[in-house]
C-alpha positions in Angstrom: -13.4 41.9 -16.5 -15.8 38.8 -15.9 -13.1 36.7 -17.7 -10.2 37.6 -15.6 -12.6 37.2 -12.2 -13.3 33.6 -13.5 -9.9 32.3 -14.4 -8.4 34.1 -10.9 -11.5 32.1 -8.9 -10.0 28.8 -11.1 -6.6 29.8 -10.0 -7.8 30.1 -6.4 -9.6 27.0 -6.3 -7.1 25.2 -8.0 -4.1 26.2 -5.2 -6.8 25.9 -2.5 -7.3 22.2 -3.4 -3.5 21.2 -4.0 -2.2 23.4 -1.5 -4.5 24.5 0.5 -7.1 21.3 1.1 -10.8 22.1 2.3 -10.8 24.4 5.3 -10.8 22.4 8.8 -9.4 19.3 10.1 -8.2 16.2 7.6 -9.9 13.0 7.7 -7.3 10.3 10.3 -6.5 8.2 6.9 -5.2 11.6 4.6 -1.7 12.1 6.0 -1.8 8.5 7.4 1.7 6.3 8.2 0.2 2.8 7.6 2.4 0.0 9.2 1.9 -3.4 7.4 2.5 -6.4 10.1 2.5 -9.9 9.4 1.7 -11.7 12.3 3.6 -14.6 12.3 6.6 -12.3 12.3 6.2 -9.1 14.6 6.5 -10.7 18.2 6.2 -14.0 20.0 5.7 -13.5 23.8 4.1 -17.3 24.4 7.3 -18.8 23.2 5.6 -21.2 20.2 7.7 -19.3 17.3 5.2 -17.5 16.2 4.2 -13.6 16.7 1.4 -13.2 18.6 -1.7 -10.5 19.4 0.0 -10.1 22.8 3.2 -9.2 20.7 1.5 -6.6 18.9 0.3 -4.9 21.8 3.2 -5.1 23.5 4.7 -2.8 20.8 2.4 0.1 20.2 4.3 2.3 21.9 7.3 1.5 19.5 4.8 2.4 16.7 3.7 5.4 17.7 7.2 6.4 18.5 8.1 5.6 15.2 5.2 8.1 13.9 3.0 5.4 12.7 -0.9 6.2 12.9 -2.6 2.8 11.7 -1.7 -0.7 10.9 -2.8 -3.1 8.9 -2.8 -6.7 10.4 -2.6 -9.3 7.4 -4.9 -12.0 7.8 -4.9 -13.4 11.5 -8.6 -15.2 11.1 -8.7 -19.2 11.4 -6.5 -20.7 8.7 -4.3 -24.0 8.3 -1.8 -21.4 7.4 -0.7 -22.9 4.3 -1.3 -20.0 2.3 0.3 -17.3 5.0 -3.2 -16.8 6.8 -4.6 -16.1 3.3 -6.0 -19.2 3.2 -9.2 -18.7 5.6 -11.1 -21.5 7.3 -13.1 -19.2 9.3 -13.7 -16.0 9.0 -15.3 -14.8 12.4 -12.8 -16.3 14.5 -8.9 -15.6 15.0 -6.1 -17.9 14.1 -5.8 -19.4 17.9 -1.4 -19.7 17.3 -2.1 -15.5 17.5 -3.7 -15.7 20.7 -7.9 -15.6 21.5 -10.4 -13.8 20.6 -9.6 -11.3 23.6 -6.5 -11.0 22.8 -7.1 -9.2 19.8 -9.6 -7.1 21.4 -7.1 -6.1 23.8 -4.9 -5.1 20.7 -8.1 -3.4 20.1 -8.4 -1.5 23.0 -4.8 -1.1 23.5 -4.2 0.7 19.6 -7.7 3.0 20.3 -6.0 4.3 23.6 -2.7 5.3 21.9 -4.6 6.8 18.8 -3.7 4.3 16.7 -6.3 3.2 13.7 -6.4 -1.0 13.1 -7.4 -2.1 9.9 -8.3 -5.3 9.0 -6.7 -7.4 5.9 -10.0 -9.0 4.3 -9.7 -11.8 1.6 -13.3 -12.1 0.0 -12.1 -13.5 -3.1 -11.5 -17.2 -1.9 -11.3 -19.6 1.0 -8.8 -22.3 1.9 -10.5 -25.6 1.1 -10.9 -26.4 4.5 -13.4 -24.3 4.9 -17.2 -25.6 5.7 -18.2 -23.7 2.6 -16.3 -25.7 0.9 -16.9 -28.9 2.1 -20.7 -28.3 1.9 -20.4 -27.0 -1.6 -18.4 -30.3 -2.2 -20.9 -32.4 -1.1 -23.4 -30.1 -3.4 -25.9 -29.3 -0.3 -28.2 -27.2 -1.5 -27.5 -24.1 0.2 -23.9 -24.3 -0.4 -23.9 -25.7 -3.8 -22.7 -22.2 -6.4 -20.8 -20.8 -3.5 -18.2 -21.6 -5.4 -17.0 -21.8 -9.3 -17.7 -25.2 -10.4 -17.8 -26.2 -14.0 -18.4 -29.5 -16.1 -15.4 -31.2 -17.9 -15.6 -30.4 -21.8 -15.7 -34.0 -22.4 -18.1 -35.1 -19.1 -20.4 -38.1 -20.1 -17.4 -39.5 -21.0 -15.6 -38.9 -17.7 -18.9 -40.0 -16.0 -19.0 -43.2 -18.0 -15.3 -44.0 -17.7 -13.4 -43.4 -14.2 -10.3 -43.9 -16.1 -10.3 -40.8 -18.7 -8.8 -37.5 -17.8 -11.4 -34.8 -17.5 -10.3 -31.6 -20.3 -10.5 -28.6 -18.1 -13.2 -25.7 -19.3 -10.9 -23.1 -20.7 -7.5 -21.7 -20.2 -7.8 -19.8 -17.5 -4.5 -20.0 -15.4 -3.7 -20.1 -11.9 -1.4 -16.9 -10.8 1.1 -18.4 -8.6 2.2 -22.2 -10.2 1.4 -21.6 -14.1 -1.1 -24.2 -14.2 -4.9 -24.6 -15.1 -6.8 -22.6 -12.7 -9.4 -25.6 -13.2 -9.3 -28.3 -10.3 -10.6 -31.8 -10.8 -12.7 -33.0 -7.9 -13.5 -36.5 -7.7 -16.4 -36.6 -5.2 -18.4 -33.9 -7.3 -17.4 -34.8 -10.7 -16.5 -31.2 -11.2 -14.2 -28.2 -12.1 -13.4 -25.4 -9.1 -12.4 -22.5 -10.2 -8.6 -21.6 -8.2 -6.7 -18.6 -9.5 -4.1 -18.4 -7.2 -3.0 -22.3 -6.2 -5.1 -25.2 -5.5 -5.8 -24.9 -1.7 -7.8 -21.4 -2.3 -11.2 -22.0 -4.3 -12.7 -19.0 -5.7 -16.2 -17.6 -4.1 -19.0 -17.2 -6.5 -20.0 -13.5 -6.1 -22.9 -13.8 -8.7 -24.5 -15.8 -6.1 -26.2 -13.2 -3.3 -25.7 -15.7 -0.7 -21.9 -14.8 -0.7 -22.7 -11.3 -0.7 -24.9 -11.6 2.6 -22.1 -14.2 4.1 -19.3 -11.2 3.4 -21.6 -8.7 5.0 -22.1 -10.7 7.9 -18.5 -10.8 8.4 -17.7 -6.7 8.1 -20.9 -6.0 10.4 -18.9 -8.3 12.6 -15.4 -7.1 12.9 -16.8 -3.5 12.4 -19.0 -3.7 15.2 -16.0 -4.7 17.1 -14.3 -1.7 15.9 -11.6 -1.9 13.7 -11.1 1.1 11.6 -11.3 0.2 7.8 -10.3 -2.4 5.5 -7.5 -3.3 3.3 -9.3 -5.5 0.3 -7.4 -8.6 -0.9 -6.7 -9.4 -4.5 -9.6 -7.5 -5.0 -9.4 -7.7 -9.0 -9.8 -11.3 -9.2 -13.3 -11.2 -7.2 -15.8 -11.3 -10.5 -14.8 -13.6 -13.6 -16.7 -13.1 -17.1 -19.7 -15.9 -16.9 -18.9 -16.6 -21.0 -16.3 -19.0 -20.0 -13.9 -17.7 -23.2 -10.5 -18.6 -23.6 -8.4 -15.6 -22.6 -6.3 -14.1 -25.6 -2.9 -15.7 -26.0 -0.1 -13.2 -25.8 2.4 -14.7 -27.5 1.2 -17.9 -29.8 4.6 -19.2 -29.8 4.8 -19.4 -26.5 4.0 -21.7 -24.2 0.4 -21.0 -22.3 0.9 -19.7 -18.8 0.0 -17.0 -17.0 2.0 -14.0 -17.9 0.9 -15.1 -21.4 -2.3 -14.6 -21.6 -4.4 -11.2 -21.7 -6.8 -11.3 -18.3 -9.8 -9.5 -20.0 -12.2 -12.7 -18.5 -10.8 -12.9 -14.3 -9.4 -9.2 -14.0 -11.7 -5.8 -13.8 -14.8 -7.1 -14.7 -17.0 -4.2 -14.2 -19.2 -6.0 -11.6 -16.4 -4.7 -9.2 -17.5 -1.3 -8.9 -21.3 -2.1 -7.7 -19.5 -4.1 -5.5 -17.1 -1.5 -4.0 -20.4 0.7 -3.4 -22.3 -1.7 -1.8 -19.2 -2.3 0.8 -18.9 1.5 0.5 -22.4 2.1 2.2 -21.9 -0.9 4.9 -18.5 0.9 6.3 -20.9 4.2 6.2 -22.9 2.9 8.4 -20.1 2.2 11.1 -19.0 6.2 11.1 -19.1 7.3 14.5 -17.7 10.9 15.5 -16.6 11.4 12.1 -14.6 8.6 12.3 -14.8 7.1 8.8 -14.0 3.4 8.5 -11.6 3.3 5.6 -11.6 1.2 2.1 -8.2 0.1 1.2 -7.4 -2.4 -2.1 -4.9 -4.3 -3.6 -5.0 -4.4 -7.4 -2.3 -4.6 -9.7 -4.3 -2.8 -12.0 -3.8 0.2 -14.5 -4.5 3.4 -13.9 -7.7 3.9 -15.0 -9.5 0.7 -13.6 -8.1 2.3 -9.8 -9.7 5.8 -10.4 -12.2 4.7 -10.8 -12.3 2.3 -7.6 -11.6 6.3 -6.3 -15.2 7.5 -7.8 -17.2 4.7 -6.7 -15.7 4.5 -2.6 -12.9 3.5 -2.1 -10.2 5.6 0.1 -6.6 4.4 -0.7 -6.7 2.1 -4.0 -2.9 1.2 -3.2 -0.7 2.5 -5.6 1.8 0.1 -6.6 3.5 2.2 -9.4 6.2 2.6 -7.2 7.1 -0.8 -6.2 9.1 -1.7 -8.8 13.3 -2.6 -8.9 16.0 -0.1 -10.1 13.7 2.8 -10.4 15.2 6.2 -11.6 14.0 9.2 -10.3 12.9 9.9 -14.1 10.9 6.3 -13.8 9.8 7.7 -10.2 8.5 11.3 -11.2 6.8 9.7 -14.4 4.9 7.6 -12.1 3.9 10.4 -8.8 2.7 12.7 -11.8 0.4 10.4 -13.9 -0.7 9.4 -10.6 -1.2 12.9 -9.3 -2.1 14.9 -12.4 -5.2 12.5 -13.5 -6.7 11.2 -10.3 -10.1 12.5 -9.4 -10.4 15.7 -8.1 -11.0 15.4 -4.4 -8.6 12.0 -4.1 -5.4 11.2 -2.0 -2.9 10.1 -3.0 -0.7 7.1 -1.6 2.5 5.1 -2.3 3.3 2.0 -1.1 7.1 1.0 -1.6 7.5 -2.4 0.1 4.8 -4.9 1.1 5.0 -8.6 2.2 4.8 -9.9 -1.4 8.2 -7.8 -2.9 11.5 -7.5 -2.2 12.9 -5.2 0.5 15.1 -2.0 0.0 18.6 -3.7 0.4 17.8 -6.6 -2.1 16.1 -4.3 -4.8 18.5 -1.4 -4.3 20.7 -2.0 -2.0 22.0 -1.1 1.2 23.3 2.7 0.3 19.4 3.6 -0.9 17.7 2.3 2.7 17.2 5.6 4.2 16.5 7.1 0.2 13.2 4.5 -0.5 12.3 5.3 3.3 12.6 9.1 3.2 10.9 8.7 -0.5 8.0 6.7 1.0 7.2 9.1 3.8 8.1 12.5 2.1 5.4 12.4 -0.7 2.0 13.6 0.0 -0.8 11.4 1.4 -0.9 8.1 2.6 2.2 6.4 2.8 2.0 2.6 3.2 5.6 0.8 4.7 6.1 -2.5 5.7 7.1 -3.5 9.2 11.2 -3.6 10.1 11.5 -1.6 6.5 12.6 1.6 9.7 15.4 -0.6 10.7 16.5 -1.4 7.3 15.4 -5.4 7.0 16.6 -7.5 4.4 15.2 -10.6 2.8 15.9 -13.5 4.1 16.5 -16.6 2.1 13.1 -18.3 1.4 11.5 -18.8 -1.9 8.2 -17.7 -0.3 8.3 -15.6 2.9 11.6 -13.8 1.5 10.4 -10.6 2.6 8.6 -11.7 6.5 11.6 -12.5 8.5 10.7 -12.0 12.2 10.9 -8.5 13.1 14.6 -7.8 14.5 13.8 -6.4 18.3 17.5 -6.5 19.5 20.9 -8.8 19.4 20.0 -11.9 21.7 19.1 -15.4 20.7 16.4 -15.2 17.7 16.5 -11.2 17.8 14.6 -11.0 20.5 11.6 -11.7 18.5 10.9 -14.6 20.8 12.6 -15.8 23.6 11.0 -19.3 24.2 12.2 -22.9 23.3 10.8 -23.2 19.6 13.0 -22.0 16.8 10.6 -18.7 14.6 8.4 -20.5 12.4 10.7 -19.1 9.4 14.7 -18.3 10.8 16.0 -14.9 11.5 18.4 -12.9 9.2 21.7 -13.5 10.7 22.2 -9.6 10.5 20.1 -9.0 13.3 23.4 -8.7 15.7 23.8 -5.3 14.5 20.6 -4.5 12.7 17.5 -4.3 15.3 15.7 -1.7 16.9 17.6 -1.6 20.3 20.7 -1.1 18.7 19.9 1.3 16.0 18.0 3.3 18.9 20.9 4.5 20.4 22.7 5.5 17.2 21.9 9.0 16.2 23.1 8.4 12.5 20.9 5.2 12.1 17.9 3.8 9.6 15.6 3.9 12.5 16.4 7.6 13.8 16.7 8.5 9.9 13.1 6.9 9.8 12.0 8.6 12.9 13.3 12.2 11.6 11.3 12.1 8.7 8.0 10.6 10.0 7.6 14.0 12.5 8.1 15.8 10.0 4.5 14.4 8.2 3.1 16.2 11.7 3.7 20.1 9.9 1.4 22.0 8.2 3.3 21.7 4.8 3.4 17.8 4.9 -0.3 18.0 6.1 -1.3 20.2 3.3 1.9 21.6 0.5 2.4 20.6 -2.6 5.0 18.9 -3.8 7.8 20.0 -6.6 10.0 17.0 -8.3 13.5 17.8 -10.1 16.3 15.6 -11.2 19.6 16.6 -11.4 22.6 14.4 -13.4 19.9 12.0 -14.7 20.4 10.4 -11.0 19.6 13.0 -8.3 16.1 12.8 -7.2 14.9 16.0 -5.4 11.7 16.6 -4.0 10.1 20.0 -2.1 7.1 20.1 0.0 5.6 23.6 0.2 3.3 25.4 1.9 2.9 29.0 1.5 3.7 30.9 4.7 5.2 28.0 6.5 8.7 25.9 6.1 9.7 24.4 2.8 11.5 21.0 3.0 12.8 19.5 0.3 14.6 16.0 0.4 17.6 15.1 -2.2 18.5 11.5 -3.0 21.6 10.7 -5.1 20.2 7.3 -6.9 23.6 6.6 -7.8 25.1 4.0 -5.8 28.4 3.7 -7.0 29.4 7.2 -8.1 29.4 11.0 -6.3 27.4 13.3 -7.8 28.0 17.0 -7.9 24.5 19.1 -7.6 23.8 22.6 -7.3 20.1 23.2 -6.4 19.9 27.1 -7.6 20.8 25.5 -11.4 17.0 24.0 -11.8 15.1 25.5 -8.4 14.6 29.6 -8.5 12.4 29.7 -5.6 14.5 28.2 -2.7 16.0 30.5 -0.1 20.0 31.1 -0.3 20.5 29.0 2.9 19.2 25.8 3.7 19.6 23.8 7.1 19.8 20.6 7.5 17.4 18.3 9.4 18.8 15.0 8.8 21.3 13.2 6.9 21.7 9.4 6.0 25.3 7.8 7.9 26.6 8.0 4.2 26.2 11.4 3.3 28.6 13.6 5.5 25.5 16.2 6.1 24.7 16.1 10.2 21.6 18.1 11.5 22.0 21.7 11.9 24.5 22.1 8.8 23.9 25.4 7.2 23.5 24.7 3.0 24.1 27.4 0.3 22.1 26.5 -2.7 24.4 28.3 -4.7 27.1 26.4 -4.2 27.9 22.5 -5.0 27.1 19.5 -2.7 29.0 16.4 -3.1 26.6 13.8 -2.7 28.3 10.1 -1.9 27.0 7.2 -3.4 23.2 6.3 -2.1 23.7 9.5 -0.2 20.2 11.2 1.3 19.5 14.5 3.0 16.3 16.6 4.0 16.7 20.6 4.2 14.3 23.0 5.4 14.2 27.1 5.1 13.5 28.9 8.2 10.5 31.2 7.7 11.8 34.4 9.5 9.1 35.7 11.6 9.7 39.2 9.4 6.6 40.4 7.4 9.2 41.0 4.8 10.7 38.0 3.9 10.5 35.7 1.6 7.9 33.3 2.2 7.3 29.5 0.6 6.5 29.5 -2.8 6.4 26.0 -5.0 9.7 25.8 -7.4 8.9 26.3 -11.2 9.0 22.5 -12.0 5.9 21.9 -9.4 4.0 24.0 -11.7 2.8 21.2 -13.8 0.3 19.2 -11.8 -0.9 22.8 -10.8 -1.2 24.3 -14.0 -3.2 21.3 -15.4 -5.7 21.7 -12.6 -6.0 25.1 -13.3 -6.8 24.8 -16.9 -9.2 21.8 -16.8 -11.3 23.7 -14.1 -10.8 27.1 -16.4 -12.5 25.1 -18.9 -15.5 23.6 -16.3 -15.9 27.0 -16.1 -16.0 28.6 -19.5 -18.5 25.2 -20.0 -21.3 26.0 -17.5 -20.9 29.8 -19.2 -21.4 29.0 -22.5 -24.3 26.7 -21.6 -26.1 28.9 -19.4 -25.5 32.1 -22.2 -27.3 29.3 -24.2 -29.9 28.5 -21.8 -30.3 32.5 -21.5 
């Protein structure tokens, strides 16, 4: 009897943490739509060809409309925007082509009123070399002199004694983005900096304190101001090993770059995580109301380095499993369920699809998949992280760098509408803007945007708030997902991957516990499913190529009926929860009996 009462209390917490979340209200960040903007590219109201604080403001109603609940402004601090604003000469003022200080506290203000969360892009790994760090650490002032990565040459008295010799760099490290030595000669110190991304951004020195206390005078700033968290750039690359080692070569036949070498000396050093807790308790600090100012990282890192950023305070360590090219559902469920099954217990989790740095829908999958990889992004459970213009469908534009942060496409005038003044956009408009921009697509029921817009209110029900999720694939290409809550709706969204064939599907072959009749809420233009169509699982859909639809069961108000239950391929995640805390249990048992 004591057994059974333990494993039903596993079983019961188990389903009360995956389907049924601690009892009251979710944190803001939980069920979160997190819009990405790049400034330079959302609006332009003072007609200079560049978006603008003003622009941003200007637009929050749009945001909202389309169901976002935060977003996340990419670097607008003072830069010579070389680097897209990642390059940072000054970190406690704002780039001046966005507007003034004000301005963004208006944007502020403005965001706060309408219930929208702003969280701040913070790059603490490096500087542009314009900035009076820099500088001072060039000249080797005293207080500015390890702010920075410098090394001798291997061969320095020789350099020293003769002008005219090249200076043989300390190891092999390699810069990330031009495949060259991440070590930079500088003439008027006689030294190596330390750049791993390209020569313009010199790495801080974060085993020197003073950076630490220079980083936390810049969060107490902008948190005091009152953004709402902050998204961490390039966060892996912030500690390097202090042994100096060459990095393992890959392939020794290969030439030495940097895909060929093994990053065990600039990636994951385990200095990261003191540093994540430090930040951690700064942010804690700031909570107000129970209004917790949120931790958000990029690392392309495996795994088990971003648990663990999980366990030591970090909210949403962004999951970029997902953004890959010419996925497969089978590539896609592999990826949610590692994710889900072995994250810590008490963790979100949070996909992120497109970003700033990757290519958009149309170019990775094309144009038949743009409302699949959009209802995909906001159907899973969790934070869902999209990319601004991803709603209207964007595409790359063609530019070897800023492929993916065309100006946002407003409406069909000169320049999209994106600014109406006498400079050209600081990077030129996708000519597809004519037909594909938000005024447009507004008034077409059977567009990306409304598509977008169906599926975001949906993230508003109980049982996107707090359901589990089931994942089957039918034909090797039909990706179908359910989101269930027991006693309220079940939805469950169907993608046919296949973009040049019609696939043939009926759900009752792999999913037992879905209701005979299904309506439907939305359907992509190419699908031939409208809102309101009435579904028999039983029988067989005809799904066109890229095809999409999401279907819901009405819970009838009888006591009798059937109510939501998760399909039997959803079990997994479950049942693995259930048995790892069975065996918490039977662990504390056995040690108190031998305690007793």
């Amino acid at each position: 009897m004591y057994w059974t009462c333990l494993i039903i209390t596993c079983i019961q917490l188990t389903y009360c943490k995956v389907v049924f979340p601690p009892i009251g209200v979710l944190d803001w960040w939980q069920n979160s739509i997190i819009y990405e903007i790049f400034p330079l590219s959302f609006k332009d109201t003072d007609g200079d060809g560049s978006g603008d604080f003003k622009g941003m403001t200007e637009e929050l109603d749009y945001l909202v409309d389309i169901g976002a609940t935060a977003i996340w402004i990419t670097p607008f601090f003072e830069s010579p925007l070389e680097s897209g604003g990642y390059d940072i000469s000054n970190y406690l003022d704002v780039q001046h082509i966005f507007g003034t200080m004000d301005d963004f506290k208006d944007l502020l203000n403005a965001a706060h009123s309408k219930n929208l969360k702003v969280i701040m892009d913070f790059v603490p790994n490096h500087t542009s070399n314009k900035h009076i760090w820099f500088e001072k650490s060039v000249n080797n002032e005293t207080d500015y002199a390890d702010y920075y990565i410098w090394k001798y040459a291997k061969n320095q008295e020789e350099v020293i004694k003769n002008s005219s010799i090249t200076p043989i760099v300390p190891n092999n490290w390699q810069r990330i983005c031009d495949d060259a030595s991440a070590w930079i000669w500088h003439n008027t110190r006689k030294q190596f900096y330390f750049a791993q991304f390209v020569e313009n951004l010199p790495d801080l020195n974060f085993r020197n304190e003073k950076v630490h206390e220079e980083m936390k005078i810049i969060l107490n700033y902008w948190l005091d101001l009152g953004i709402d968290g902050i998204r961490i750039d390039a966060f892996r690359h912030v500690y390097e090993s202090e042994n100096m080692k060459d990095e393992p070569i890959i392939d020794s036949k290969a030439a030495v770059n940097y895909k060929n070498l093994n990053h065990i000396y600039t990636t994951d050093q385990e200095e990261i995580y003191d540093l994540i807790k430090e930040w951690r308790l700064l942010l804690d600090n700031f909570r107000e109301n129970g209004n917790t100012r949120i931790i958000i990282t990029e690392s392309y890192s495996n795994n088990s380095v971003l648990f663990k950023y999980y366990t030591s305070g970090v909210e949403i360590p962004t999951n970029f499993n997902l953004l890959k090219d010419h996925y497969t559902p089978k590539d896609y469920e592999r990826e949610i369920e590692n994710w889900i099954t072995k994250m810590p217990v008490g963790a979100t989790f949070n996909s992120v699809l497109q970003n700033h740095d990757k290519k958009r829908f149309p170019t990775s999958y094309g144009t038949e998949l743009i409302d699949g990889m959009n209802a995909l992004s906001l159907f899973l459970p969790g934070v869902s992280i999209v990319l601004y213009g991803g709603e209207i469908g964007m595409e790359d534009i063609p530019d070897k760098i800023n492929f993916a942060r065309g100006p946002m496409q407003w409406d069909d005038t000169n320049n999209a509408g994106f600014t109406n003044g006498t400079h050209e956009p600081w990077v030129e408009v996708h000519p597809d803007y004519i037909t594909r921009n938000v005024r447009t697509e507004s008034y077409n029921p059977k567009s990306y945007l409304n598509f977008f817009k169906s599926i975001s209110k949906l993230r508003q029900t109980e049982t996107f708030k707090k359901g589990g999720l089931a994942m089957n694939i039918f034909n090797d290409t039909v990706f179908v997902l359910n989101r269930f809550l027991p006693g309220y709706e079940n939805y469950t969204l169907i993608i046919n991957m296949d973009t040049n064939y019609t696939q043939h599907v009926r759900l009752s072959d792999q999913i037992s516990n879905l209701n005979d009749s299904l309506a439907v809420i939305v359907g992509s233009e190419n699908s031939n499913f409208n809102p309101g169509n009435s579904i028999s699982t039983a029988e067989w859909l005809a799904l066109s190529p890229g095809a999409t639809i999401v279907l819901t069961d009405r819970i009838s108000t009888d006591e009798t009926s059937t109510k939501s239950k998760a399909s039997t391929s959803s079990q997994l995640y479950i049942t693995l929860k259930v048995v790892l805390l069975c065996l918490f249990f039977t662990s504390i048992c056995r040690l108190r009996a031998h305690i007793l």
